[in-house]
N, C-alpha and C positions, 0 to 999 in steps of 0.2 A: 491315437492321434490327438495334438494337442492343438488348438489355435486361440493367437492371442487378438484379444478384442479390446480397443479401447472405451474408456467409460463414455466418452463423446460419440462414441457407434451404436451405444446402447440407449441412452438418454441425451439425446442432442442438445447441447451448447449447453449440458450440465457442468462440464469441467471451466472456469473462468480463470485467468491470470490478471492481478493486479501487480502493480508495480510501484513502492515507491522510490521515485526519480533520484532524488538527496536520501542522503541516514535520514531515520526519524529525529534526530535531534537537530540534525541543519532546517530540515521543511518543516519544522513544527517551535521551530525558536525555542529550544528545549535543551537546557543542561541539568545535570541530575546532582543534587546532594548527595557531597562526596561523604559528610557525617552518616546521613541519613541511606545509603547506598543506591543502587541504580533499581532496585525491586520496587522497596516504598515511596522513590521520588519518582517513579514512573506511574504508580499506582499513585500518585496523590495529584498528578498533571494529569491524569485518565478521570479524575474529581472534578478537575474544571472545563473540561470538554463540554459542551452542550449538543445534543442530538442535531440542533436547527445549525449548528457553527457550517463554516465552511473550512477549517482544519483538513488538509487532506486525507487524513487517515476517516474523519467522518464519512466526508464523501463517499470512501469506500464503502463504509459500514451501512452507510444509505442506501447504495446500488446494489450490496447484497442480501439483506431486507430487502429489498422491493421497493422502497419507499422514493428511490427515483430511479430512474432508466440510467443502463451503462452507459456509458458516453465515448469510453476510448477501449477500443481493442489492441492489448500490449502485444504487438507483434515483434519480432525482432527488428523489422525495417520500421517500425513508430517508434523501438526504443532505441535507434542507432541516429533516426533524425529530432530524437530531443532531449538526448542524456547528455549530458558537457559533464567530461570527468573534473575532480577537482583539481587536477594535477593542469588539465587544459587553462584552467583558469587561471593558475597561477604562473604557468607560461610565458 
């Protein structure tokens, strides 16, 4: 007899979903050198991040360290009342 357990059943609100809203290149004003390709131009914009930023990919990085409290729980119904496709926008 098999039974399936989730990791959240085991270790409570171990499992987190973030979410980011836009690409990483629209929310972070980010385009990549087409010379230089999307590996090294991503690793060289990950150079200028600073831990204290407010870039949203930080934030992340910050609430999963520990180093600030999560703030949003991506449920389906928070990400259906504040994702705007871009097709909507252009609309």
């Amino acid at each position: 007899m098999f039974f399936t357990v989730s990791s959240n059943e085991l270790f409570q609100n171990i499992v987190k979903r973030y979410v980011s809203v836009q690409n990483f290149e629209d929310s972070h004003n980010y385009a990549h050198d087409v010379k230089k390709g999307k590996p090294l131009s991503a690793w060289e914009f990950a150079q200028s991040l600073d831990i204290a930023g407010d870039a949203s990919i930080i934030c992340f990085v910050r609430q999963i360290a520990g180093i600030d409290t999560r703030v949003t729980e991506f449920t389906q119904d928070n990400l259906e009342g504040i994702v705007v496709e871009r097709y909507q926008l252009e609309a």
